[in-house]
C-alpha positions in Angstrom: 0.0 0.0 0.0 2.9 2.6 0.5 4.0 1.5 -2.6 1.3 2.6 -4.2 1.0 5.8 -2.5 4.2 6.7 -3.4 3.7 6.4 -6.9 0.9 8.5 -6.7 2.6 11.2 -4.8 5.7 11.4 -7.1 3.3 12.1 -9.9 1.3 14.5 -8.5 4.1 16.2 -6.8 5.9 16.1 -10.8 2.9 18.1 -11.6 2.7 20.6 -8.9 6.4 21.0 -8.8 6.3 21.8 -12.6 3.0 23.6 -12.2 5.0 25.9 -9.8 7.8 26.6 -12.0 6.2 27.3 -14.8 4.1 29.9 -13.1 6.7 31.6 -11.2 9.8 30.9 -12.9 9.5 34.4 -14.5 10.2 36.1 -10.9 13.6 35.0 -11.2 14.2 35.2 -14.7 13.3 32.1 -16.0 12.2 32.4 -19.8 12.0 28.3 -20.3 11.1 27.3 -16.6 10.1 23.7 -18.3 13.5 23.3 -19.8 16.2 20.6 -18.4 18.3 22.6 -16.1 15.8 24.6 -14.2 13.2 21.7 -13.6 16.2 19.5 -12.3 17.4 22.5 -9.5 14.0 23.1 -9.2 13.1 19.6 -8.1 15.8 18.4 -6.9 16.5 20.7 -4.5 12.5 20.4 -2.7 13.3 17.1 -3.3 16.8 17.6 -0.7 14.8 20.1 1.9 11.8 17.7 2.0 14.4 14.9 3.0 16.0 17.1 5.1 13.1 18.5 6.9 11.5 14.5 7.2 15.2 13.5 9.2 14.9 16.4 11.0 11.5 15.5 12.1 11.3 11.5 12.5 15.2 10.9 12.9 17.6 8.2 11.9 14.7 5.6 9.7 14.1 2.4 12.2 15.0 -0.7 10.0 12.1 -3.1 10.3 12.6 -6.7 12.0 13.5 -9.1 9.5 10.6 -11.0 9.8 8.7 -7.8 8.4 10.9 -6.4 5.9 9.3 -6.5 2.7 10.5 -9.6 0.6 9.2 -12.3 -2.0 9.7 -16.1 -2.6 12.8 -16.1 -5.3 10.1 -18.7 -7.5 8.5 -15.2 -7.5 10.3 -13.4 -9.1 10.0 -15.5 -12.0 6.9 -13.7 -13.1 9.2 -10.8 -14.2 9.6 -12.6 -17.5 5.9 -12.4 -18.1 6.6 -8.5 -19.0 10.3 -9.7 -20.8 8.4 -11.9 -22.8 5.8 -9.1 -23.7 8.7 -6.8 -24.3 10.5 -9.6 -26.7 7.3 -10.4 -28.5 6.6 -7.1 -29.3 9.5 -6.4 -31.0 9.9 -9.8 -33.0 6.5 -9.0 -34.2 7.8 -5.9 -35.1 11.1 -7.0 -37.0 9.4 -10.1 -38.3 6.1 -10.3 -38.0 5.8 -13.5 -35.8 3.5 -13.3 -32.8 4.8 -15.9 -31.7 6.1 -15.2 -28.5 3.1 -12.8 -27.8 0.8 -15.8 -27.8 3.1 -17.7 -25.8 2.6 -15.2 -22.9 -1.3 -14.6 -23.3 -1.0 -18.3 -22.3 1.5 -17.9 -19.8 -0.7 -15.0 -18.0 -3.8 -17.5 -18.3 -2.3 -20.7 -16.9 -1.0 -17.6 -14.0 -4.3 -17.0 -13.4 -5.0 -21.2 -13.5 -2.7 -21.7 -10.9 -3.1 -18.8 -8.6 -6.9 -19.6 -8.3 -6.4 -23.4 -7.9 -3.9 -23.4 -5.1 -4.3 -22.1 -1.5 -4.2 -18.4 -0.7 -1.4 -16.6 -1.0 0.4 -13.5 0.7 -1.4 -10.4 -0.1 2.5 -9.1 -1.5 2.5 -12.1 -3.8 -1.0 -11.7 -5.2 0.2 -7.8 -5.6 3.4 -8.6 -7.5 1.3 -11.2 -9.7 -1.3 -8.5 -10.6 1.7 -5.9 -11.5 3.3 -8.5 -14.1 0.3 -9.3 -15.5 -0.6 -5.7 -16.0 2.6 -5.1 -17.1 2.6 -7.8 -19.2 -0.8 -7.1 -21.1 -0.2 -3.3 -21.7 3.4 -3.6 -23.2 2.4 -6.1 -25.6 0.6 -3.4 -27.7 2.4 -0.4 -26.0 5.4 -1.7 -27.8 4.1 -3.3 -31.4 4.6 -0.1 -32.9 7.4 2.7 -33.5 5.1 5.1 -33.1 1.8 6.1 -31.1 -1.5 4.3 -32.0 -4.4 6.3 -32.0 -7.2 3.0 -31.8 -9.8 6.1 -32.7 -8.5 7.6 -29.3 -7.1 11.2 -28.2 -3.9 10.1 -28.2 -2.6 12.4 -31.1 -3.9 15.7 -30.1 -2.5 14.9 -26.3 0.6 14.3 -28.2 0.1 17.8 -29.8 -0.3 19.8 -26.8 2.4 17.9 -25.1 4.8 18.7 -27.8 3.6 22.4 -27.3 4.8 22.6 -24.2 7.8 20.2 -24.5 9.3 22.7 -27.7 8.4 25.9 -26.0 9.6 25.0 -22.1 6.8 26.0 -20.9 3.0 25.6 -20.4 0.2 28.3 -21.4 -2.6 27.7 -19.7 -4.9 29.4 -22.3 -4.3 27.5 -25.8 -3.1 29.6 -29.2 -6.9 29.3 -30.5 -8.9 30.3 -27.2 -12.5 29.5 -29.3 -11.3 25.7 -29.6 -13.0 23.8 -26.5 -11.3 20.3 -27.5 -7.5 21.6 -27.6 -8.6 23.7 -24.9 -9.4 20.6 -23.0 -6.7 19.0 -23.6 -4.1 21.8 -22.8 -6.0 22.5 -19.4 -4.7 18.9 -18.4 -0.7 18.9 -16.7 -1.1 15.1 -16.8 0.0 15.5 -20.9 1.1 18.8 -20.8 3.5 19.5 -17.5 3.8 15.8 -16.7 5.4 14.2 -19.5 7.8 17.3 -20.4 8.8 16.7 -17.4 9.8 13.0 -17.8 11.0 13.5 -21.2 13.7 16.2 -20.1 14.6 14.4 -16.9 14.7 11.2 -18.4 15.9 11.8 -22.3 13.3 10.5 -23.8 11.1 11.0 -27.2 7.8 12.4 -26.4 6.4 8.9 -28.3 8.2 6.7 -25.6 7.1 8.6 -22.6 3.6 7.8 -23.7 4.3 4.1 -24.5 6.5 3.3 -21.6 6.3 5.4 -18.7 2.5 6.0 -18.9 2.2 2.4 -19.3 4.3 1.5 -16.3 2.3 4.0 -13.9 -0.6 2.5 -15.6 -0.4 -0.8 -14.1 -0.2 0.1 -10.7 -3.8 0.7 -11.1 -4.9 -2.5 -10.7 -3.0 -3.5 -7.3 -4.3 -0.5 -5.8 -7.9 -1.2 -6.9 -6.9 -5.2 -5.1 -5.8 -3.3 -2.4 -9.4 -1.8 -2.2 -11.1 -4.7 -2.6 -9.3 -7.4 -0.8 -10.3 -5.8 3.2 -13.5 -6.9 2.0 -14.0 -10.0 -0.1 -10.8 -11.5 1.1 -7.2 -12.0 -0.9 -7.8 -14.5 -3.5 -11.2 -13.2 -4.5 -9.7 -9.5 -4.7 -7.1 -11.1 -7.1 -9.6 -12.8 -9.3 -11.7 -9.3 -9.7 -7.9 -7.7 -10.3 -7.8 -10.0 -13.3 -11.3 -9.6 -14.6 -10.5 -5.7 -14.4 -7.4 -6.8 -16.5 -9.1 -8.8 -18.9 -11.2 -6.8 -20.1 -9.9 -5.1 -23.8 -10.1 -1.3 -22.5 -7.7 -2.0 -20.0 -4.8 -3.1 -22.6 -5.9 -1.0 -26.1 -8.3 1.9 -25.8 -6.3 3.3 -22.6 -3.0 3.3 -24.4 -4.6 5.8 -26.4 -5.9 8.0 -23.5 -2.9 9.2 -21.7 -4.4 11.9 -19.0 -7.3 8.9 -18.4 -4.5 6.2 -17.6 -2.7 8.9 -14.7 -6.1 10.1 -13.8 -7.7 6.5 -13.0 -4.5 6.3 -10.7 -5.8 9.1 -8.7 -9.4 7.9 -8.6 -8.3 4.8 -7.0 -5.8 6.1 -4.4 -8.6 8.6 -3.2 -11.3 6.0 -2.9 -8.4 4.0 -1.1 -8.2 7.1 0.9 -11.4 7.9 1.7 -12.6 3.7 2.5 -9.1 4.1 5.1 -9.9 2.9 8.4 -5.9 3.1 9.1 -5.6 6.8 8.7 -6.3 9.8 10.8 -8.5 12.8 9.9 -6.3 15.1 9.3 -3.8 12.9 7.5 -6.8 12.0 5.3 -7.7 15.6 4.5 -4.1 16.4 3.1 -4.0 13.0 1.6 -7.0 13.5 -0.1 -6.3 17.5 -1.1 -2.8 16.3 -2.3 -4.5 13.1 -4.9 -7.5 15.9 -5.3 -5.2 17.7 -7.4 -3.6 15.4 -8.9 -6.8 14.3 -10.4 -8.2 17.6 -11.4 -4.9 18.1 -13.5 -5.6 14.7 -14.9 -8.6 14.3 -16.4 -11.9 16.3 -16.4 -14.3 13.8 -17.0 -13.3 11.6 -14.4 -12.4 14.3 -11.9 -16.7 15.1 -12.4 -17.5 11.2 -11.8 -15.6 11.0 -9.0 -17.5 14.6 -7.5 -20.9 13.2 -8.9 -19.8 10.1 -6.9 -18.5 11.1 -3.9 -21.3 13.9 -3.6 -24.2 11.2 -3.9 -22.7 8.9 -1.4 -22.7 11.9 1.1 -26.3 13.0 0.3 -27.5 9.3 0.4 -25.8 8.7 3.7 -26.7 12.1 5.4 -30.5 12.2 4.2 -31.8 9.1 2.6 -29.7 6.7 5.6 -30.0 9.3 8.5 -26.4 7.7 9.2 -23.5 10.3 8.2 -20.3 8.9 6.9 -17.1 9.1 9.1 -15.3 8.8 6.0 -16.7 11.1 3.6 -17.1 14.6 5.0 -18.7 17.3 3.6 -15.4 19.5 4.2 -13.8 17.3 1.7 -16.5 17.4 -1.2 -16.5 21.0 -0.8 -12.8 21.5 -1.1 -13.0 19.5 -3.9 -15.8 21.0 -6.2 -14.4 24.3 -5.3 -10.6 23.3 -6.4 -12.2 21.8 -9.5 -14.0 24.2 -10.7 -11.7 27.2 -10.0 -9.0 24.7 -11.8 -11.8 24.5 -15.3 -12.5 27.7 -15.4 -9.4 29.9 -14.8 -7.4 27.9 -17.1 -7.5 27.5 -20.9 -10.9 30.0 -21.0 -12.7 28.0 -19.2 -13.1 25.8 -22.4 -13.3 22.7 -20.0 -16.7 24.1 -17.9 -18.1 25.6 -21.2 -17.8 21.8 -22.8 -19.5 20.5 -19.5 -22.2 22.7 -19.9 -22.5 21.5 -23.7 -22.1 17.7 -22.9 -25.4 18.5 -20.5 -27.2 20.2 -23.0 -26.5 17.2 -25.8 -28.0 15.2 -23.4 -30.9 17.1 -23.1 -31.4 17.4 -26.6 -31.2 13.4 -27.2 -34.1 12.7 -24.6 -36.6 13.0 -27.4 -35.1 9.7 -29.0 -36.0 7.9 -25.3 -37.9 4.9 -27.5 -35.1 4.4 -29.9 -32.9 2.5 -29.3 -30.5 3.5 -31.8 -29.6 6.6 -29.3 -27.8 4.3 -27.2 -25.2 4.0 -29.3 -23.6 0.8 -30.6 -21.5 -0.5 -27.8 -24.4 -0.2 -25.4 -26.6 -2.4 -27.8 -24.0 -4.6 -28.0 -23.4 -5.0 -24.3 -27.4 -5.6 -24.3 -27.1 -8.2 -26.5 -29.7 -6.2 -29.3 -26.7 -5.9 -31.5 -25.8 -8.3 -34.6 -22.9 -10.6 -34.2 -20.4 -10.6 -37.1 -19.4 -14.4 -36.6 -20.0 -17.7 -34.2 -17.2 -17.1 -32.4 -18.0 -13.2 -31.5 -21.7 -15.1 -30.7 -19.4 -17.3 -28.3 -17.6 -14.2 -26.7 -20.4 -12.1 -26.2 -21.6 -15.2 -24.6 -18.9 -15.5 -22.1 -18.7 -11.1 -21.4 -22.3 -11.4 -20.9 -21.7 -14.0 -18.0 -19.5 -11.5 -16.5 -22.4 -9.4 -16.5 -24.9 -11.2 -15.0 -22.3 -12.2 -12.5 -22.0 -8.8 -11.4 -26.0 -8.3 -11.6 -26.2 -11.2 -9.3 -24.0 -9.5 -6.9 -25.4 -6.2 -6.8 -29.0 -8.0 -6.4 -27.4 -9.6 -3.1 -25.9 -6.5 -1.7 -29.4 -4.8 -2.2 -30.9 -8.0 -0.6 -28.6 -8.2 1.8 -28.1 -11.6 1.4 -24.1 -11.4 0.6 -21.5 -13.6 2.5 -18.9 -10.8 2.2 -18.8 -8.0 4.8 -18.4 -4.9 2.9 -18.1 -1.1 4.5 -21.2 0.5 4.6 -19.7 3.4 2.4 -18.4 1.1 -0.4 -22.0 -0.6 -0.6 -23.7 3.3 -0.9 -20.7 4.1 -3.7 -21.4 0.7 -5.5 -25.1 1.0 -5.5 -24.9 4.5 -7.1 -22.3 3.2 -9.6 -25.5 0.2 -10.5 -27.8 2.8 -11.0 -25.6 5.5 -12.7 -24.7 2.1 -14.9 -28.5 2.0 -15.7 -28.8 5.3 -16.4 -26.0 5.0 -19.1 -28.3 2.1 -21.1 -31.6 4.2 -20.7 -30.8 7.7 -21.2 -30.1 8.6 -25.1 -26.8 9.9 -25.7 -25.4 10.1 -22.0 -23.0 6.8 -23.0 -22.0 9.2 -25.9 -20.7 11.9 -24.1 -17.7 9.7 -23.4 -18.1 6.3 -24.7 -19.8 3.0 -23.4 -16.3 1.2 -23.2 -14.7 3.8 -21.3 -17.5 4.6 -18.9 -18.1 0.9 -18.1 -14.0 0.4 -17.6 -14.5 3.3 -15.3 -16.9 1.7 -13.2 -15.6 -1.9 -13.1 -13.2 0.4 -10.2 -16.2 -0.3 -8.0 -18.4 -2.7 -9.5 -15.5 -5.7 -10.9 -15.7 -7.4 -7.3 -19.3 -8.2 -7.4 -18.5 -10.1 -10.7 -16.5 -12.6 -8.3 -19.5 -12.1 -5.7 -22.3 -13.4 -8.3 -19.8 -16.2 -9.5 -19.2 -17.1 -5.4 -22.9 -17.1 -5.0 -23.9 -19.3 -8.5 -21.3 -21.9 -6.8 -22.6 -21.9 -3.8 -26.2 -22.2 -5.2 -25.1 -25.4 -7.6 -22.8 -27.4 -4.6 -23.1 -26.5 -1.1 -20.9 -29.1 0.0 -18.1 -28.6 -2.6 -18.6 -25.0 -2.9 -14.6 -24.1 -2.8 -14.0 -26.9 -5.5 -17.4 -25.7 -7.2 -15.9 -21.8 -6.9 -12.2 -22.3 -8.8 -14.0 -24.5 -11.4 -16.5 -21.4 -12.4 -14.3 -18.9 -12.1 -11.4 -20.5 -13.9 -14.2 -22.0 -16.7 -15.6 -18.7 -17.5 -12.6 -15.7 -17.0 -9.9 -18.0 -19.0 -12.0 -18.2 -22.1 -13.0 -14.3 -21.4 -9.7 -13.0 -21.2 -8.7 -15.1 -24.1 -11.4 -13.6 -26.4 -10.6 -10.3 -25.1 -7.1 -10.6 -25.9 -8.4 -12.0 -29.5 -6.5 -15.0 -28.5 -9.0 -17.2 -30.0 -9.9 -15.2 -33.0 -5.8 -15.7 -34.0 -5.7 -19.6 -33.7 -9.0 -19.5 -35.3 -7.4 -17.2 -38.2 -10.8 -15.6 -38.0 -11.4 -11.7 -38.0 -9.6 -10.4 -35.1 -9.4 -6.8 -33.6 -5.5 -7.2 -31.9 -3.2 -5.3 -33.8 0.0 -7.3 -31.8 -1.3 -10.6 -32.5 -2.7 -10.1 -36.1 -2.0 -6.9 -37.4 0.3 -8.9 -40.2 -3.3 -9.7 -41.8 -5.7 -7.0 -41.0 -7.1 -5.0 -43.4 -5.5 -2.2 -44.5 -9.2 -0.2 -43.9 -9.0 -1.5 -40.3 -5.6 -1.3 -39.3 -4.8 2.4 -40.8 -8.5 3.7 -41.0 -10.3 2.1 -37.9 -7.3 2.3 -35.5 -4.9 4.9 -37.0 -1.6 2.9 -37.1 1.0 5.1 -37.9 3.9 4.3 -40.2 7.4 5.7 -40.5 5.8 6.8 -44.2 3.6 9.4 -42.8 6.0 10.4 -39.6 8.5 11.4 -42.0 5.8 13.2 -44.5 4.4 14.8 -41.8 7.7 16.1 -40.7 8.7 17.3 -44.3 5.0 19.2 -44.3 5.3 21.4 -41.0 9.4 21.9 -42.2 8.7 22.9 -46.1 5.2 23.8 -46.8 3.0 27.0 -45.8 0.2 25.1 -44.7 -1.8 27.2 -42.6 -5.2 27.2 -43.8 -3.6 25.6 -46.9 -3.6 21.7 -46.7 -6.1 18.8 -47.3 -5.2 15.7 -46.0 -6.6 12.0 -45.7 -6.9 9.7 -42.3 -3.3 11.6 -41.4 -5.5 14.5 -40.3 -6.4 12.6 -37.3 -3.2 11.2 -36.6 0.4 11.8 -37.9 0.0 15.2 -39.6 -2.0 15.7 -35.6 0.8 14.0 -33.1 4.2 14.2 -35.6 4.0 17.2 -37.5 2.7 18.5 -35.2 0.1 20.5 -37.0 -2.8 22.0 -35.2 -6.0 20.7 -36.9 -7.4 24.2 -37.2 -4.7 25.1 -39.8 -5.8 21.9 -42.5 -9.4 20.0 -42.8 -9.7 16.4 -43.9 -9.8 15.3 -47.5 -13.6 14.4 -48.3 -15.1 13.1 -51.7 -16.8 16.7 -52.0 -14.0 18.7 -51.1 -13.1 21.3 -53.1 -9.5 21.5 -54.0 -8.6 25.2 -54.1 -5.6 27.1 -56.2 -2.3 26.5 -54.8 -3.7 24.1 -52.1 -1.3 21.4 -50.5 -3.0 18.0 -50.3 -1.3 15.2 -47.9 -2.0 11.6 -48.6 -0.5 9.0 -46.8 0.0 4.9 -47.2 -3.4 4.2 -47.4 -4.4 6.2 -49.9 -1.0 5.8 -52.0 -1.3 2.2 -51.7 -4.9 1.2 -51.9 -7.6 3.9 -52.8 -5.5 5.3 -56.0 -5.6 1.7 -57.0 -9.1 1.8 -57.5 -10.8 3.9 -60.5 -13.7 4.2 -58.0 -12.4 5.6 -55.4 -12.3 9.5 -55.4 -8.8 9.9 -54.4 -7.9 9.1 -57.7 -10.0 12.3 -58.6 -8.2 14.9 -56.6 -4.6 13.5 -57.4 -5.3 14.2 -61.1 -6.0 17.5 -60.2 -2.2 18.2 -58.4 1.2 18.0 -59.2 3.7 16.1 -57.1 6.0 17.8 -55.0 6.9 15.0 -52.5 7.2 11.4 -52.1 9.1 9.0 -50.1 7.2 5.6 -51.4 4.4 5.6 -48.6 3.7 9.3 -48.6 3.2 11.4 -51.3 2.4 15.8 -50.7 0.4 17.0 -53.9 -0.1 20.6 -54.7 -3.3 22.2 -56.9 -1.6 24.1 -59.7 -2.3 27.7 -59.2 -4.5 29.2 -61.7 
């Protein structure tokens, strides 16, 4: 648990420090407070007084008896080369194209699981260190397939942008170049890909691209211990492991957040302050600062989750105060007030209040979709498919639908026995009221038009697995216990193992790749994907584009001046970098104007000029080649 912690203190204390810097730097005559030099004095040297002050304070550390010192069976360590083998498969897919390897350790992180659930219960350490390599493990494997970022329809490229923005300039603005643009205003509001990762990249030397896909990735997967750490007080050790590994299994957790940088460091915060709040080992006052210090830190992270959290936390205290006539000891009202008041001071003072102004349109988008309540349609498509009112492509998709929607009904099961109070499983009366508003706000999602929309079914139900993923485990402890009393341990492992091992398989796309069906995994079979799905669908990035890009922002006046394919959305975005404002994306009706650049990248050079239908080949007879490098190729109208 103080591992943890740390980890989330040294990242919000990154993004504070930097914060600081930035703002103040000018008072001593700092032009480029983000640059190397002055962020490593800067920190550094709190760093030294904050050691210096804690000596002076607690005194010469005590060293812990050596039955307590923190240590793990050497057999143990062993599951480090589940995250080696993830980091060697990804790159021997990338040099060769075998996946090889990278099925080898999907296999190895099942038969983990196999064994972990089949034998006695373990040392809450080991359990923690098992859930670390597997999360490792998982996210590296597609971190790492590529050179460069992959956008998986994500955010990824514009968080790139603004992080760039700060990274080249060395130093943050906290109202974006184009004040009227809410989404770049959004994203530039966020430290957690704006102060955050310049800092890493200057103290650490690294590309802005591998700060995203391996230090993001590695705070990442602390994620999941801390939300075992949450669950374990109260469903026990090997239970909390098993809904550790069902939040792990499922796809967001390994694809869609690798594409959403300031969700990954905000869902770290989110955790550590329900971890805070649920605390029965720490003092009041402790808690407040602990829970102003990881406040910020999620305010700076992300803004949706920062007003799930408040919506979260604010219901809990209402529900407890006036609908239980039983106050929580926990959750004071001191501490939702500090909060809504730091975030929305935080949203709108910085970047022109873009971030509140958005809010305020998400709400009224909702409003607007209530007329569609009977159509179903309004939902969107992932929340039909999660209802099962949604067409399945194949068998086998039939088959792992089948198994996701046991998961669900697992976890309906459980909620139905916490409301019932029939559950074996003593859990805090505060984490029942937050997991009973997370049902119904989960309800809410499938029956109000458009709300899902606003951020996306995947992401909001990845969100509230945080609170919702042990009552999976719950309803598959009760089923068991319903179909063999006597054998209900035996009965237990059995379910558990017979319907998680097949679901994290399909979710990996495990299956689909032995099948050498359709599959959705870029790592495992991205070697035969479509060229539609693999560059149009999830924006993979090749070296083609990076360097066209590059030659664009270096050689062309392209403000208000350049048409461009899929490359809108991602390399011209994240590697030119070009601001979107300054281009717009090349459409069948667009109308090609005198002197007018036009961008088309491997896709398009490859496959649609092939075609005499498409309409690419339409526009390129109406330009004259200026650049190529034999996946990229930069047109330009002739002026008339």
């Amino acid at each position: 648990e103080s591992a943890v912690y740390a980890v989330g203190f040294s990242v919000a204390f990154l993004m504070i420090a930097g914060l600081i810097i930035n703002q103040f730097g000018y008072l001593v005559g700092l032009n480029f407070p983000l640059a190397t030099l002055p962020l490593s004095l800067f920190i550094n040297t709190v760093v030294l007084v904050g050691a210096a002050v804690a000596y002076l304070r607690q005194g010469k550390p005590q060293q812990p008896p050596p039955n307590q010192r923190p240590s793990l069976n050497p057999s143990t360590l062993l599951l480090v080369l589940l995250p080696v083998l993830s980091v060697m498969g990804a790159f021997f897919v990338n040099s060769t194209g075998n996946n090889l390897i990278l099925m080898l350790m999907i296999l190895a992180v099942a038969g983990l699981f196999v064994f972990a659930v089949a034998r006695g219960e373990k040392p809450a350490k080991t359990y923690a260190f098992v859930i670390l390599m597997i999360g490792l493990a998982l996210l590296l494997h597609v971190s790492l397939v590529s050179s460069y970022i992959i956008p998986y329809g994500g955010d990824v490229p514009v968080e790139l942008y603004v992080f760039q923005d700060a990274q080249v300039n060395s130093r943050w603005e906290p109202v974006f170049m184009v004040p009227s643009d809410q989404a770049y205003g959004r994203y530039n509001a966020m430290l957690s890909i704006t102060i955050l990762p310049t800092v890493y990249s200057n103290m650490l030397g690294l590309e802005p691209t591998w700060v995203f896909k391996i230090i993001y990735p590695l705070i990442f997967a602390v994620v999941p211990v801390a939300l075992f750490l949450l669950w374990q007080p109260y469903i026990g050790l090997k239970l909390g492991f098993i809904a550790a590994f069902f939040f792990m299994a499922q796809s967001t957790f390994f694809t869609e957040m690798l594409a959403l940088n300031r969700q990954m460091i905000g869902e770290l915060f989110f955790v550590l302050l329900l971890l805070t709040i649920l605390s029965k080992k720490i003092g009041r006052e402790t808690k407040f600062i602990t829970f102003a210090l990881l406040s910020f830190g999620l305010i700076f992270s992300h803004y949706a989750l920062a007003e799930i959290f408040l919506f979260l936390i604010f219901a809990a205290w209402a529900a407890s105060k006036f609908y239980l006539k039983r106050p929580s000891f926990n959750l004071q009202l001191s501490m939702i007030l500090f909060f809504f008041v730091s975030m929305f001071l935080w949203y709108i003072y910085t970047s022109g209040a873009v971030v509140f102004e958005s809010f305020m349109s998400f709400t009224g988008y909702i409003a607007g979709q209530l007329g569609d309540f009977f159509n179903p349609a309004s939902r969107g498509q992932a929340v039909l498919t999660g209802l099962g009112l949604a067409e399945s492509p194949s068998m086998l998709n039939t088959v792992s639908r089948g198994f996701a929607y046991l998961t669900e009904i697992f976890i309906v099961i459980g909620v139905i026995a916490l409301f019932t109070k029939k559950l074996p499983f003593r859990f805090g009366r505060d984490y029942i009221v937050f997991s009973i508003i997370t049902a119904i706000f989960l309800v809410f999602l499938t029956l109000i038009p458009g709300l899902a929309n606003t951020l996306s079914m995947t992401r909001f139900y990845h969100i509230l697995l945080m609170i919702l993923a042990p009552f999976c485990v719950v309803g598959i402890w009760l089923t068991a216990d319903y179909l063999s009393k006597h054998k209900r341990e035996t009965a237990f492992v059995v379910l558990a193992i017979g319907v998680l091992v097949p679901y994290f398989l399909f979710q990996t796309n495990w299956v689909y790749e032995v099948a050498g069906t359709e599959s959705w995994s870029i790592p495992l079979s991205g070697y035969r994907m479509r060229p539609t799905q693999l560059y149009g669908l999830y924006g993979l990035i090749d070296s083609y584009s990076v360097y066209g890009a590059q030659w664009i922002a270096l050689n062309v006046p392209y403000k208000f001046n350049l048409s461009a394919d899929n490359a809108f959305y991602t390399s011209l975005t994240a590697y030119g970098p070009i601001y979107r404002g300054y281009m717009r994306e090349l459409l069948p009706d667009t109308y090609l104007r005198s002197g007018e650049f036009v961008f088309l990248s491997y896709i398009s050079i490859n496959y649609e000029l092939q075609s005499s239908n498409g309409t690419m080949p339409r526009h390129v007879n109406q330009t004259d080649v200026i650049y190529s490098n034999g996946g990229t190729s930069v047109y330009q109208v002739p002026i008339r």
